[in-house]
N, C-alpha and C positions, 0 to 999 in steps of 0.2 A: 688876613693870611698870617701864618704864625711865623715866627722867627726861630731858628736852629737855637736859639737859647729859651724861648720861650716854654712853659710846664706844657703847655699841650704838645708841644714839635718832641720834647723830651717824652713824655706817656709813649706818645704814636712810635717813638724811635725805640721803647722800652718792648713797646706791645712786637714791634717789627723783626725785633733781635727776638726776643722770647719764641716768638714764631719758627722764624729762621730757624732756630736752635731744633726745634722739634720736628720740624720738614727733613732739616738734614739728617736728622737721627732714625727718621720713615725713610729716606735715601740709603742711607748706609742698610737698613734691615732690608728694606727692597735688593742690595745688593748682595747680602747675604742669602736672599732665597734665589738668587739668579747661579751663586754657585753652588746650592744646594741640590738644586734641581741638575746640576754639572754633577755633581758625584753619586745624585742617588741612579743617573739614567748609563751612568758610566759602571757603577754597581752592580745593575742591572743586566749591564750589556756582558759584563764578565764574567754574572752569575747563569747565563743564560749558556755561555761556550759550557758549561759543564752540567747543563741540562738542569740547573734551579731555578730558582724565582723569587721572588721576593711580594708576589702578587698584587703590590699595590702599589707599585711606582709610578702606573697612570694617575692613582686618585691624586695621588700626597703631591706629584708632582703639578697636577694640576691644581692644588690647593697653593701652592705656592705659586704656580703664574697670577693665579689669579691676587694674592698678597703683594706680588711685584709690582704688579700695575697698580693696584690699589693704593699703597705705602708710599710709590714712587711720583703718586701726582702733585703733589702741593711742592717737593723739591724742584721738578721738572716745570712746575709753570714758575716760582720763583728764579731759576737758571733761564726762562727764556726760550725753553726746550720747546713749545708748542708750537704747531703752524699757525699762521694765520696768511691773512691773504696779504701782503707785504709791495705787491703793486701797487695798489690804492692807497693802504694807510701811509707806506711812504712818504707819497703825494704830499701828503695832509698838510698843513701847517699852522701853528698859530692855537685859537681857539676853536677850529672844526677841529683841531688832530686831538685837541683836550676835549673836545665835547665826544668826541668818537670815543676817546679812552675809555670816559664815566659811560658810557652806552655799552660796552664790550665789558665794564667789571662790573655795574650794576645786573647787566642779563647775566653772567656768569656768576652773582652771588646769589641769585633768584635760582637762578640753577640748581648748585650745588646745593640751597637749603631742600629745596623740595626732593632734590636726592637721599638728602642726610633725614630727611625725616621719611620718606618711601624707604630705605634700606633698614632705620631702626625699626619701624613696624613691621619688617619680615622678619628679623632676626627675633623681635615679640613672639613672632607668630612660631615661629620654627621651633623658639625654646619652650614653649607655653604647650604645643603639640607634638613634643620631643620629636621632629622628622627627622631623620637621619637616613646618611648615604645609603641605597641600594651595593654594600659592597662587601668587600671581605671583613675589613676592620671596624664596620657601621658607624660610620663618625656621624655627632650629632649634627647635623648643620649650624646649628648658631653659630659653630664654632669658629669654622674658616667664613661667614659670612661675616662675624663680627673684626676681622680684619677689615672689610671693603668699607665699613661703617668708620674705621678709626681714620684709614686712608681719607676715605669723606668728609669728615669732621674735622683734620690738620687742613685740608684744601679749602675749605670753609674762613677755616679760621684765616688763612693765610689772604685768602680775598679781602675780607673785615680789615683785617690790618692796611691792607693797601688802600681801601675804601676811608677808614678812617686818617691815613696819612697823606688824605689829600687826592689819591692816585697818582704820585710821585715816582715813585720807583718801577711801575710797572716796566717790564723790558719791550 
């Protein structure tokens, strides 16, 4: 076991802050599509008392929920934010509650890679076959798809970090 002075507890602390750093800054931009999506349905609704439109504040707004979520996972599992069943792990104690930990962040890193690699090969496919939206403004896909890949890829990273620090900090 490494010691709080030790080069490896320092790396892992180095690797865990680095992280951090970019989960929150995928937080903060998830927070900015959440009032973005505020002003353009607010836009919308005012452009609408005067018989206009803006005809694609379904798409764009739905490009940004879907960035919210996306953006917003690696912060939100770093904060603690996710369910889990908290009857039972409770319970735990000892080396079942630590063996349970490593059981819950190894499936969840197993997870999120075959996500992260099942989402880059659509966004392959989407940019390679230029598909694009059925809509007014014909966005190419890759484009808000490759949002959901960056979101995937900090939540990644952010498991890793916790993987390699032991399973320490998990909340």
């Amino acid at each position: 076991m490494d010691t709080p002075n030790s080069p490896t507890a320092t790396a892992d602390s180095a690797l865990d802050r680095i992280v951090g750093r970019i989960a929150y800054a995928c937080g903060v931009l998830s927070g900015v599509c959440v009032v973005a999506i505020l002003v353009l349905v607010c836009g919308e609704t005012l452009l609408r008392q005067v018989e206009m439109s803006l005809l694609v504040t379904d798409e764009i707004a739905g490009y940004l929920n879907a960035a919210l979520v996306f953006l917003g996972l690696a912060w939100t599992l770093r904060s603690g934010g996710f369910i889990r069943v908290e009857l039972l792990y409770d319970r735990l104690t000892g080396a079942t509650k630590q063996a349970v930990r490593w059981l819950i962040l190894l499936t969840s890193l197993i997870f999120a890679a075959v996500l992260v690699w099942v989402a880059i090969r659509h966004v392959v496919y989407a940019f390679q076959r230029d598909t694009r939206a059925v809509s007014v403004i014909d966005t190419p896909e890759w484009i808000p798809q490759s949002v959901m890949v960056v979101g995937l890829v900090v939540l990644l990273l952010q498991l890793v970090a916790w993987a390699l620090g032991g399973a320490r900090r998990i909340p």
